[in-house]
LUMKOL-187392 format. One record per residue (C-alpha): x, y, z; residue number from 1. Coordinates in steps of 0.25 Angstrom, whole numbers, always signed. Layout:
residues N
X  Y  Z  NUM;
...
***
This chain:
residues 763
+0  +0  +0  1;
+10  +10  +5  2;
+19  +6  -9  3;
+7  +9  -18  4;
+4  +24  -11  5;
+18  +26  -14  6;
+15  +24  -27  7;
+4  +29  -28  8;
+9  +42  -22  9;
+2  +42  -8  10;
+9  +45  +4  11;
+11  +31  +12  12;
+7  +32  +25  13;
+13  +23  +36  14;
+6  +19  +51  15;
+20  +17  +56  16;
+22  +26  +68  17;
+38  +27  +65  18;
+35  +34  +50  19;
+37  +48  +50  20;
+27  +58  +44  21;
+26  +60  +29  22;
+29  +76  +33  23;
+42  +73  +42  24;
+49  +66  +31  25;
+45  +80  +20  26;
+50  +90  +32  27;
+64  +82  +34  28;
+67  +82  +20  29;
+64  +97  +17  30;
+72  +100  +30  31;
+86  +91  +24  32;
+84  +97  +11  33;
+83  +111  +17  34;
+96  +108  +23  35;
+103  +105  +12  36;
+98  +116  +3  37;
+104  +125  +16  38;
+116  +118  +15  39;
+119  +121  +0  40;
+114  +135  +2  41;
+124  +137  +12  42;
+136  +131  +5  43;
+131  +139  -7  44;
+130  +153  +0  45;
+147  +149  +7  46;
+152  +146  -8  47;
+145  +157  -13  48;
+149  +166  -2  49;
+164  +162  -3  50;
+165  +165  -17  51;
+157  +177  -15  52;
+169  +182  -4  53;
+180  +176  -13  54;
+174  +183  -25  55;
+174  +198  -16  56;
+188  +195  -12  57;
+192  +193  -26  58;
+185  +205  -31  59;
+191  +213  -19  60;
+206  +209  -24  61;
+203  +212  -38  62;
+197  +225  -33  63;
+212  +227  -27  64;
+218  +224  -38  65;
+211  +233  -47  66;
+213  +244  -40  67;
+226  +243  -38  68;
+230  +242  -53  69;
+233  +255  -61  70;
+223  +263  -65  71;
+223  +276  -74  72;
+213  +286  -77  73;
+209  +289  -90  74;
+212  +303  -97  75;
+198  +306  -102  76;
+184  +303  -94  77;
+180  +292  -103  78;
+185  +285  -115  79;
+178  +285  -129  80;
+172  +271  -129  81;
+170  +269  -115  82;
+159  +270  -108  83;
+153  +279  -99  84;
+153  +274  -85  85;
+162  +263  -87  86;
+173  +263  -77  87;
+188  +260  -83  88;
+197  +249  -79  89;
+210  +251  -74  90;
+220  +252  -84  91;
+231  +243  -86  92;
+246  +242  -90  93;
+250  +232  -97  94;
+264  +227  -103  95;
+264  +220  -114  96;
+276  +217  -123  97;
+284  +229  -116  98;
+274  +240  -119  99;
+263  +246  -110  100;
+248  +248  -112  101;
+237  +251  -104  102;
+224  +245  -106  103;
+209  +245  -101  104;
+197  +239  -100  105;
+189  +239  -111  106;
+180  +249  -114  107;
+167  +248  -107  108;
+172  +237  -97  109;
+169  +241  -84  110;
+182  +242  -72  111;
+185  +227  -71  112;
+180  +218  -61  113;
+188  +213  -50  114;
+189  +199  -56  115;
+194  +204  -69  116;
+207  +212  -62  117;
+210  +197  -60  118;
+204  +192  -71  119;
+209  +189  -83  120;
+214  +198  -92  121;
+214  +203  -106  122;
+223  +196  -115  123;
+228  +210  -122  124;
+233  +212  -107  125;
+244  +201  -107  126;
+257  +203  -114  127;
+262  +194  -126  128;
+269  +182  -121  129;
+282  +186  -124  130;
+280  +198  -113  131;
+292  +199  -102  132;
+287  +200  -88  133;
+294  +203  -78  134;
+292  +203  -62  135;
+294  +216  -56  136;
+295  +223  -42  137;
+282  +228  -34  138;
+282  +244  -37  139;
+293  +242  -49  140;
+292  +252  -59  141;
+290  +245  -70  142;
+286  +250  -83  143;
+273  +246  -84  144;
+262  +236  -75  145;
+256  +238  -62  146;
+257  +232  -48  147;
+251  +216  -52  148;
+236  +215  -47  149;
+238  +205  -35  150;
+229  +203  -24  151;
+237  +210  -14  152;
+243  +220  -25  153;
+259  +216  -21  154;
+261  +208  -33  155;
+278  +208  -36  156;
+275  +212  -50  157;
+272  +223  -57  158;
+260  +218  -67  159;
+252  +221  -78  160;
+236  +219  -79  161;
+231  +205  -71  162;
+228  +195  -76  163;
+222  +181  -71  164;
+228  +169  -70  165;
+223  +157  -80  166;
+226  +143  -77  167;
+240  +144  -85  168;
+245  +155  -76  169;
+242  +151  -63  170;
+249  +138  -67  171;
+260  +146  -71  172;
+259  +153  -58  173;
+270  +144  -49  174;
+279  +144  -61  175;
+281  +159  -60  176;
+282  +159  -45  177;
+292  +151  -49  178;
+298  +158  -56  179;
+296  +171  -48  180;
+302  +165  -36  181;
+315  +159  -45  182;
+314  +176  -51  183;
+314  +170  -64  184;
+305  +180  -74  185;
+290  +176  -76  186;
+284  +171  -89  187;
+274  +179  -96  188;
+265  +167  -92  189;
+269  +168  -77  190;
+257  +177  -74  191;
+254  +171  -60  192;
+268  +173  -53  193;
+266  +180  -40  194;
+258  +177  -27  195;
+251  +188  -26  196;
+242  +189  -38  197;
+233  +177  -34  198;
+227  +174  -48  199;
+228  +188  -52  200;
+244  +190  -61  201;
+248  +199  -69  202;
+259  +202  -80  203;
+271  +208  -79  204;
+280  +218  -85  205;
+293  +217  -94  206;
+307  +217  -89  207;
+318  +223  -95  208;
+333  +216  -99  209;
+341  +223  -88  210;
+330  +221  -78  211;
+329  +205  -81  212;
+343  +204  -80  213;
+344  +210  -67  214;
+348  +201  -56  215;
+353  +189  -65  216;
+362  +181  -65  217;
+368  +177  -78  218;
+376  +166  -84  219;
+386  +169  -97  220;
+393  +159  -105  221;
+400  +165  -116  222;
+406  +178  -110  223;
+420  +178  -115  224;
+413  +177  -130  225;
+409  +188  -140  226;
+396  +187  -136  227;
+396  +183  -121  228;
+404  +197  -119  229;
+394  +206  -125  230;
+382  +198  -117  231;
+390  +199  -104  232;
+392  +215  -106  233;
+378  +218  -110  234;
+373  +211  -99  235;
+381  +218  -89  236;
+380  +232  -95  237;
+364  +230  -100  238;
+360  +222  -87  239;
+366  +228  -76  240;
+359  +222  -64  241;
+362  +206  -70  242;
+367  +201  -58  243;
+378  +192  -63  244;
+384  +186  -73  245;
+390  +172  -73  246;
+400  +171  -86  247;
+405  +155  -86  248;
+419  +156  -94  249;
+431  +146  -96  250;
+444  +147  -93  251;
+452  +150  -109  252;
+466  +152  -113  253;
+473  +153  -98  254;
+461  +163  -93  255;
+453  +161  -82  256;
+436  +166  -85  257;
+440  +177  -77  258;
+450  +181  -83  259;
+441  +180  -96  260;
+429  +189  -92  261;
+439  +197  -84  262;
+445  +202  -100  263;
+432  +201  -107  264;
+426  +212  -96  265;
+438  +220  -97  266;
+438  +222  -113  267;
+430  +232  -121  268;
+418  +226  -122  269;
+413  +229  -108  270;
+417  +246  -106  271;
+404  +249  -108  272;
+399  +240  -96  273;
+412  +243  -89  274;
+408  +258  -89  275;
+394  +256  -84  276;
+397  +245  -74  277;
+409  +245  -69  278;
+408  +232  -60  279;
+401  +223  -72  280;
+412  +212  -69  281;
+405  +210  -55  282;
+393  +204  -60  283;
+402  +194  -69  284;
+402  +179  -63  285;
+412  +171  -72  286;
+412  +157  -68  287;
+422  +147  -76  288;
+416  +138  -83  289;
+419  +127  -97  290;
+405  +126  -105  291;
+411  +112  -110  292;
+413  +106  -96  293;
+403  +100  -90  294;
+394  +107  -80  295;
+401  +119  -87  296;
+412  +116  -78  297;
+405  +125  -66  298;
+410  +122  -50  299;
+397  +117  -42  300;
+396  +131  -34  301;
+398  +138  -47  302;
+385  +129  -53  303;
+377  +131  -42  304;
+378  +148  -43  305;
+375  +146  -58  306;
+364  +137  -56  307;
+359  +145  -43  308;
+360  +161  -50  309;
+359  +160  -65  310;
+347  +168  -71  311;
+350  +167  -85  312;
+362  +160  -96  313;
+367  +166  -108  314;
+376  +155  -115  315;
+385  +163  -124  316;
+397  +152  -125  317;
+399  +145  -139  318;
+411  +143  -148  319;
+409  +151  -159  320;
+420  +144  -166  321;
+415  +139  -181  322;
+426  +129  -182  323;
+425  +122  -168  324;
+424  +109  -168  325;
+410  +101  -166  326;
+415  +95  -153  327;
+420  +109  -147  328;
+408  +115  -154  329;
+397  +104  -148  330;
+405  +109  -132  331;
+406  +122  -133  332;
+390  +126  -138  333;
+384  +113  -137  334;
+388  +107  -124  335;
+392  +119  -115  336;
+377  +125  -118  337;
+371  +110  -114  338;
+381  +112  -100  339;
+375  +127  -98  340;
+361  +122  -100  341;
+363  +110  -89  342;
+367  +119  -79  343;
+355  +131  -84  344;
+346  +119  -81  345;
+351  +121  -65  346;
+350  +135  -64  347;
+338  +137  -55  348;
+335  +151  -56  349;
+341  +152  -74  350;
+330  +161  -83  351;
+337  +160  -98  352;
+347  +152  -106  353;
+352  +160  -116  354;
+361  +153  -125  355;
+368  +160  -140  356;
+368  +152  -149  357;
+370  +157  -165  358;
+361  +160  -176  359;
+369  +150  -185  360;
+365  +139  -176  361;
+355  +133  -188  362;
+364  +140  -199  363;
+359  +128  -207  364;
+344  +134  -208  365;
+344  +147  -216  366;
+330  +150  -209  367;
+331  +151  -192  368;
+322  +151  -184  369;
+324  +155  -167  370;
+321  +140  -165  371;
+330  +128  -161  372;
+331  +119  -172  373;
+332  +104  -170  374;
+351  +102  -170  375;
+357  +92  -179  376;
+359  +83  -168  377;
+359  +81  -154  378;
+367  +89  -147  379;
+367  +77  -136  380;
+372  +67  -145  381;
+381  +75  -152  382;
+388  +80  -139  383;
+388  +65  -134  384;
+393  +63  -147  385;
+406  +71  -148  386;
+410  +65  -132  387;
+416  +53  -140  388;
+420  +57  -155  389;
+434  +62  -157  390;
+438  +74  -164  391;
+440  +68  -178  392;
+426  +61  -178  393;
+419  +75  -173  394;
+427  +82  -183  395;
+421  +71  -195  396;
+406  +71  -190  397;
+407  +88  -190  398;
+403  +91  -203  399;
+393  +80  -200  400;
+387  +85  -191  401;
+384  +100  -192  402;
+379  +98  -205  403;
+377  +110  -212  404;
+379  +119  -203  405;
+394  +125  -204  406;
+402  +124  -192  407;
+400  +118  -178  408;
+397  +131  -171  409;
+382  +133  -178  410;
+379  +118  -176  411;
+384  +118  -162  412;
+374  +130  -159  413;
+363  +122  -166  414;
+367  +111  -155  415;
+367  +122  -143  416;
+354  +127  -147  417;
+345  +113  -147  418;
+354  +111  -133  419;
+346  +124  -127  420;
+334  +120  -131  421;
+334  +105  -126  422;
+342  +110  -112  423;
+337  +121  -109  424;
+322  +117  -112  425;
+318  +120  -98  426;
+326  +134  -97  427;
+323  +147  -102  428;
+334  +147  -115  429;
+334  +156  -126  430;
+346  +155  -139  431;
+353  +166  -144  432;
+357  +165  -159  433;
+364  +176  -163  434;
+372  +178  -178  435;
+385  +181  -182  436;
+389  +192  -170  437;
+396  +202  -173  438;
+402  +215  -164  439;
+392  +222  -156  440;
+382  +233  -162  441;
+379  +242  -150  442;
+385  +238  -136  443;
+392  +239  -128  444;
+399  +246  -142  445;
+399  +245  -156  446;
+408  +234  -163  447;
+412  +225  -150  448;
+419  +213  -155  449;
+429  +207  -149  450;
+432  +191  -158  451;
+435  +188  -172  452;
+425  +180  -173  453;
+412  +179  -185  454;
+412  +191  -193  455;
+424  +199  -186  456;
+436  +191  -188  457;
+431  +193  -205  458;
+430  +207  -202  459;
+443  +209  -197  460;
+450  +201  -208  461;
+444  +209  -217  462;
+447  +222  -212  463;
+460  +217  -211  464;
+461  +214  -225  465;
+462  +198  -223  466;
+449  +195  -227  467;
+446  +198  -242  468;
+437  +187  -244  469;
+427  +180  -239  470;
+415  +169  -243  471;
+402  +175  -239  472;
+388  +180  -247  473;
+386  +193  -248  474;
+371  +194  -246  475;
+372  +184  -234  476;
+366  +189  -223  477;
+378  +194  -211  478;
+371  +189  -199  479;
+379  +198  -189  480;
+373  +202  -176  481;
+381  +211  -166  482;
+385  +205  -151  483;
+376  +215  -144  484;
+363  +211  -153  485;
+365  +198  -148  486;
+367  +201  -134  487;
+356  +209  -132  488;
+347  +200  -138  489;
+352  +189  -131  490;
+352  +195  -117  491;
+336  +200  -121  492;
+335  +185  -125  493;
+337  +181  -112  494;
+327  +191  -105  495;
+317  +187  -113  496;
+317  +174  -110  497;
+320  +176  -97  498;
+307  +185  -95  499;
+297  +176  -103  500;
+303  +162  -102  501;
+298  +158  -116  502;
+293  +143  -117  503;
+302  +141  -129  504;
+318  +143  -130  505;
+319  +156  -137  506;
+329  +158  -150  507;
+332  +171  -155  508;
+340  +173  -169  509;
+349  +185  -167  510;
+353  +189  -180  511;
+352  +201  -191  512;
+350  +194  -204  513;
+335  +195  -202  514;
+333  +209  -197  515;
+345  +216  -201  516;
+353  +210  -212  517;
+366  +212  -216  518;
+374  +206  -226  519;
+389  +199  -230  520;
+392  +210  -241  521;
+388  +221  -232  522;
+396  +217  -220  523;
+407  +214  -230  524;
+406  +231  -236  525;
+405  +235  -222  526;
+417  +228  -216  527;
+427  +233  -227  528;
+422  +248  -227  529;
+424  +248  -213  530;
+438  +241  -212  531;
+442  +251  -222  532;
+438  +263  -215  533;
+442  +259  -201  534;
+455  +248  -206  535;
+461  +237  -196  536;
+474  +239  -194  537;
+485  +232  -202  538;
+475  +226  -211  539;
+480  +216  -220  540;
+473  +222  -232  541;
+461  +231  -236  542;
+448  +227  -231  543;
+439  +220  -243  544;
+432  +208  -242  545;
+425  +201  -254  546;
+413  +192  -251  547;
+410  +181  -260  548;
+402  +169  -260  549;
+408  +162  -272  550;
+417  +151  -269  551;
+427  +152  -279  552;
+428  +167  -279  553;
+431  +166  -263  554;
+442  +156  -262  555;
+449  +165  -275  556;
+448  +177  -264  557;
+453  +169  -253  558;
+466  +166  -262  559;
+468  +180  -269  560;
+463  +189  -257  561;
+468  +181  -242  562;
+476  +169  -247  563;
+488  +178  -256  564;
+489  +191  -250  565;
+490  +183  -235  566;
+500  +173  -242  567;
+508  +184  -249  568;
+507  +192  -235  569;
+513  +180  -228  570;
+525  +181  -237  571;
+528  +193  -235  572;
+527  +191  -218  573;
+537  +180  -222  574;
+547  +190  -230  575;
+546  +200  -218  576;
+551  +190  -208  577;
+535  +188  -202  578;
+527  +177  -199  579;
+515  +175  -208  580;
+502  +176  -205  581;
+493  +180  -214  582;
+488  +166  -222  583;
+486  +161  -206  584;
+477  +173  -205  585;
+468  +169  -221  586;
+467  +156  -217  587;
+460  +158  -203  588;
+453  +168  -210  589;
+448  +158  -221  590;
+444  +150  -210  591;
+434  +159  -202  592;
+428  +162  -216  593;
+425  +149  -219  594;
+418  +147  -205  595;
+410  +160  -209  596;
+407  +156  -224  597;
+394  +149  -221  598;
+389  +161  -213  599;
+393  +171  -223  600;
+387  +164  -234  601;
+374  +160  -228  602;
+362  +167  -223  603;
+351  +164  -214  604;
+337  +168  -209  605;
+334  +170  -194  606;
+321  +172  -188  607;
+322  +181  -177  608;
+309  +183  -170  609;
+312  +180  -158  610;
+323  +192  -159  611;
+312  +200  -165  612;
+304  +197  -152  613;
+315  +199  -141  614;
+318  +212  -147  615;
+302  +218  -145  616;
+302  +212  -131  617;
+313  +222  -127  618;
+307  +233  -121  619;
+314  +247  -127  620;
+325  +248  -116  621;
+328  +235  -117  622;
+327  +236  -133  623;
+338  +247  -132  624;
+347  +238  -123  625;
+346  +228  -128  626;
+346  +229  -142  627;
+346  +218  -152  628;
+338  +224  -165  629;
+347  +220  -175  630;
+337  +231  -185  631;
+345  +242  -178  632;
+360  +237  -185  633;
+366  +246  -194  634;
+376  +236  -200  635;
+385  +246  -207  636;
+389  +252  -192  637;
+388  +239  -186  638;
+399  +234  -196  639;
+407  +246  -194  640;
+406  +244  -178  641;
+408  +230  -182  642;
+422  +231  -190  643;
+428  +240  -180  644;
+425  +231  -168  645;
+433  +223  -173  646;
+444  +232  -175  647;
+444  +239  -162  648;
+439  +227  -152  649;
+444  +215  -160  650;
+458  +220  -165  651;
+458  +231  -155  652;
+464  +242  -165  653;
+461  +256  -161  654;
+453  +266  -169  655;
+466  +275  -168  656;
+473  +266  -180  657;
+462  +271  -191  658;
+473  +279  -198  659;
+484  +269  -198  660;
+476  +256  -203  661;
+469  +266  -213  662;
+483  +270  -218  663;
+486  +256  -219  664;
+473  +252  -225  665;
+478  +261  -236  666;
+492  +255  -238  667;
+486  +243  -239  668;
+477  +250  -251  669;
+488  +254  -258  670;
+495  +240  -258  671;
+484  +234  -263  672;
+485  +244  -275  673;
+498  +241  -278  674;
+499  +228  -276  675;
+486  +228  -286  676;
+494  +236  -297  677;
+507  +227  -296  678;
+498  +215  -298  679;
+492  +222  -310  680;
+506  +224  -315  681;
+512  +211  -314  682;
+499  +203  -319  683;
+500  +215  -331  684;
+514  +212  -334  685;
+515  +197  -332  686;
+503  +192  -338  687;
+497  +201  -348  688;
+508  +209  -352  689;
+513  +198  -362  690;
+501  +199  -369  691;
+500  +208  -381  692;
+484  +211  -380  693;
+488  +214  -366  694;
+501  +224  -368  695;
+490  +231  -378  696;
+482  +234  -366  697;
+494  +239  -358  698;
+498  +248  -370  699;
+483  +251  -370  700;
+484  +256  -355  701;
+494  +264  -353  702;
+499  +270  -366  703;
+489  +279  -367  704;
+488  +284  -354  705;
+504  +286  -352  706;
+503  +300  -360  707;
+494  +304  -351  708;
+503  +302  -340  709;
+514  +310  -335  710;
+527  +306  -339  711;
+533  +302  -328  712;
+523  +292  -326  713;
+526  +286  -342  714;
+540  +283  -338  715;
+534  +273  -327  716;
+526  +262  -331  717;
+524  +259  -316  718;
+518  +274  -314  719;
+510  +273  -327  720;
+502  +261  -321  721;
+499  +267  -307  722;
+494  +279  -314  723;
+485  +271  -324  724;
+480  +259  -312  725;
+467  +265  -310  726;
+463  +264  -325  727;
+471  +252  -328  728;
+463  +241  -321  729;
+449  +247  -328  730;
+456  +248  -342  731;
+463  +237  -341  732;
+451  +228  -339  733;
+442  +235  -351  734;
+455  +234  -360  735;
+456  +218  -357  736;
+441  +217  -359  737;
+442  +224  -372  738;
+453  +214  -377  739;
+445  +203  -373  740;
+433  +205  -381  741;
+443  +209  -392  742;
+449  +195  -390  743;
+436  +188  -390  744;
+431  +195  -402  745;
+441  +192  -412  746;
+441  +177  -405  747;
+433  +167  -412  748;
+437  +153  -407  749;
+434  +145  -393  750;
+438  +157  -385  751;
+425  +166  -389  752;
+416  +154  -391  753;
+419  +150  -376  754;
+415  +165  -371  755;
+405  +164  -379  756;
+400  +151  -373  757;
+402  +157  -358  758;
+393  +170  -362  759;
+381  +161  -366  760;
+384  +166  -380  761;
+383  +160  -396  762;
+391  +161  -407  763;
***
């Protein structure tokens, strides 16, 4: 019964006395769900109210922070396209790239709300990537930004608009207080770097060359070379407050390395620096050390300085020798760079690995790019290699091996270059690849050079006469590039990879084939005109050099112009009772021409962006400074500069002796003359003399022109010739020219039927 109520939806009734009534049940359930709805509400109004107080304090912070960014007033009440009644956001400063620009809210956006003072920002208000930020002081006077929009507004850095942080940059954010705590430079995508800020960063302002330098230590290889002098003086003299500067040098021919820096600081190149900082030499470390040897041959205490202090590595050293063998080659560029990385790798607190290597590094390719192409071979294996061959078997498989490259220095640059990259994968590096470099263009003063080495040992020798010839194109491209260009770009190189820490290894092209190009024939002209204005003293002969690419015509110059006036010099040495010389001297000569053939015959293509880049990076100061804009050369004055570099720093001949290596200059000339006119005589006389059609053409010459001539004159066949020399050789040569077609008209047989042949002619 009670089932079928049930289903028939009557409400059963039970005669138990323990059943409860139907209305008990109804009020206990409304009380439980009563309950739990109060329950909910409650945990409902405590999340709501937390977020609700979280939201004020967050609003109240932002408020902070708005006001206390800069604010300026605008010069007129309202500005066309605004609305009326709309208040105006603050302005803001922003960097980008170098330059300053303010910028504002949109027209008709109301003053921003506190959550977008830490909101997100506009992407027009980030700088490029290749922006250089740099931490700065609280109240530094920097050149542009504002104190950073931190809750508590004592943010370490000096800022530009906030911005929030997205997922990237808060899982960036340890790396940079990393690296802030190290005092390493931040990353452009270091945004979240200081404390302070909570989620709320900002971005940072550039820093200047001299002021990134400031307080580092450097290490040098390479300061004894052409090169590592000019670096180490523009360092000290541009970047005054570096802090030291550790130079690693090798004992060489009985000198200790102090001994060494102590003469290379003491010559000319460093008055200028000298003058301005009086105690520079304080702030030179030198430390001995052998590339070659393993763990660069350092004492432990030595290491552990190094490896504690070191900011940033500028590896200079390389034999810059073209005939060095492979093995010496592969261990003075290949292995002591390996050696140099391993101990980089310790360094705890290193920035940047700069190391110099050569544009000609992949002289193979005509077209090159600021990449790292694939080497030959394995530097590895080649160097595991060379541990058990002997001499004669390295010597064999040379040729081999480089390929078409044409000397052991370029391939062993190749090689140093793909050890960078696979070392130094986890450091900050950067390569150098600089061209033929040649004397300096601006600082510390025009035309420093101090070798024989490249271009400058050939511009002696020809303004000393020796050099008459020599194997080159004329419309090849003279890739020369001054010390200082390469310097400055080298040491901005390092500040900008030190400031942004690019992902990638970066590989600038320092040449002037590209921007500024200057070629073979023109550095010839400009070379001979100066020599002959300002002579070398005790020149051999006059200053002239004939360029030609054709092989037979080059080696018949090397035989008329070095090999027979030297041989014939040498005799006369012997007659007189001295020693000779001066075949000794053509054949080194004949030897450093070869080396260079390849580079003076050839051009190449370099891409240069990333030159192009460094260079707008620069901010004006630094720009002046630091100048590498290659557009600026005036190559007639450089060359000029150039030439007498080598006779002031190289030779060391004074400006003072002008007028007696002119005078001789002029001796010389008149040697030449005669020497000329009495090898005009004797060829007249002993070959063509005995001929009738020739004796005719004598005859021709002179008898008429003898009435013309005083009588004193006619009585001496010797002053009848030097009156007539300047008539004779143009005469002479239309005269000879007449007889021949003469000869060739009246001749009918093989004779004219062969010309005829060779002039694409028919009879």
């Amino acid at each position: 019964m009670a089932s079928k109520a049930l289903r028939g939806g009557a409400t059963p009734i039970s005669n138990s006395p323990t059943a409860p009534a139907p209305h008990m049940g109804t009020a206990r359930g409304l009380r439980a769900v009563a309950a739990l709805a109060g329950v909910t509400l409650s945990v409902s109004l405590a999340v709501l109210g937390r977020g609700v107080l979280r939201r004020g304090l967050r609003m109240e912070a932002a408020s902070q922070a708005v006001r206390r960014l800069p604010r300026r007033r605008p010069s007129s009440p309202s500005a066309p396209g605004r609305r009326a009644g709309r208040r105006r956001g603050p302005r803001a400063t922003v960097a980008s790239g170098g330059a300053e620009r303010t910028e504002r809210p949109s027209s008709g956006a109301a003053t921003p709300r506190p959550s977008e003072a830490l909101g997100v920002a506009p992407s027009r208000r980030q700088p490029p990537a290749s922006s250089s930020l740099r931490a700065a002081e609280p109240g530094a006077n920097r050149r542009t930004g504002a104190v950073c929009a931190t809750t508590n507004g004592s943010g370490p850095f000096r800022t530009t608009v906030p911005v929030r942080c997205g997922p990237r940059e808060r899982a960036l954010r340890n790396g940079g207080e990393r690296a802030s705590r190290r005092g390493l430079p931040l990353r452009t995508a270091d945004r979240c770097f200081h404390k302070n800020c909570g989620s709320a960063c900002s971005l940072v302002i550039m820093v200047s060359i001299p002021e990134y330098y400031e307080g580092k230590n450097v290490l040098l290889t390479g300061a004894t070379g052409f090169m590592g002098k000019v670096l180490l003086e523009k360092l000290l003299r541009s970047c005054p407050k570096v802090k030291a500067v550790y130079v690693l040098v090798r004992p060489k021919a009985g000198q200790t390395p102090e001994a060494r820096i102590e003469e290379i600081t003491s010559c000319k190149l460093f008055d200028r620096l000298r003058e301005e900082q009086p105690d520079f030499k304080e702030k030179i470390i030198v430390i001995t050390s052998e590339l070659t040897q393993p763990e660069l041959d350092l004492s432990n205490p030595v290491k552990e300085k190094l490896i504690e202090c070191i900011n940033i590595i500028f590896h200079c050293a390389a034999t810059v020798r073209f005939n060095e063998t492979l093995r010496d080659a592969v261990q003075l560029n290949v292995l002591s760079t390996k050696q140099l990385l391993s101990l980089a790798q310790q360094m705890t607190n290193l920035e940047v690995f700069m190391h110099v290597s050569t544009a000609y590094a992949y002289c193979n390719r005509k077209h090159i790019e600021e990449i790292v192409y694939p080497p030959p071979v394995d530097p590895k294996k080649l160097m595991d290699s060379l541990e058990w061959m002997d001499d004669s078997l390295v010597n064999d498989i040379t040729p081999k091996l480089i390929g078409d490259r044409p000397n052991t220095y370029t391939y062993t640059k190749a090689l140093a270059e793909y050890v960078v990259q696979q070392e130094g994968a986890r450091l900050n590096t950067a390569i150098i690849r600089p061209s033929i470099v040649g004397a300096s263009w601006k600082e510390p003063f025009p035309g420093w050079i101090d070798n024989f080495n490249g271009p400058s040992g050939l511009f002696i020798a020809a303004g000393k006469g020796i050099l008459r010839t020599m194997r080159a194109s004329n419309g090849a491209v003279a890739d020369l590039v001054p010390v200082d260009v390469v310097v400055n770009m080298t040491l901005a190189a390092a500040w900008y990879s030190g400031v942004n820490r690019p992902r990638n290894i970066m590989v600038y092209n320092c040449t002037t084939g590209g921007t500024n190009p200057f070629h073979w024939s023109e550095v010839e002209y400009h070379v001979i005109s100066t020599f002959k204005r300002n002579p070398l003293e005790q020149a051999f002969r006059r200053p002239n050099v004939n360029l030609t690419s054709n092989h037979l015509l080059y080696h018949y110059w090397i035989a008329v112009s070095h090999k027979a006036p030297a041989f014939l010099y040498d005799i006369y040495l012997r007659i007189t009772g001295r020693s000779p010389r001066m075949m000794k001297t053509i054949t080194r000569l004949h030897k450093a021409m070869v080396f260079l053939e390849y580079f003076t015959s050839n051009s190449w293509i370099w891409n240069t962006e990333n030159m192009t880049m460094l260079m707008n990076q620069l901010s004006p100061e630094d720009k002046k400074t630091f100048n590498f804009d290659v557009r600026q050369l005036h190559w007639a004055e450089y060359m000029e500069n150039y030439c007498m570099g080598t006779k002031k720093y190289v030779l060391n001949e004074e400006m003072s002796g002008l007028p007696a290596a002119r005078k001789h200059l002029n001796k010389l000339r008149n040697i030449r003359y005669g020497f000329n006119t009495i090898l005009v005589i004797l060829i007249w006389r002993i070959f063509i003399a005995r001929s009738q059609m020739a004796r005719n053409i004598w005859l021709s010459l002179t008898t008429p022109r003898c009435a013309l001539l005083p009588v004193s004159c006619c009585y001496s066949s010797w002053g009848l010739f030097v009156f007539q020399i300047p008539v004779l050789y143009h005469t002479l040569f239309r005269k000879i020219l007449s007889a021949g077609r003469k000869f060739m008209r009246q001749d009918h047989g093989v004779t004219s039927t062969f010309s005829l042949g060779l002039l694409g002619g028919t009879r």
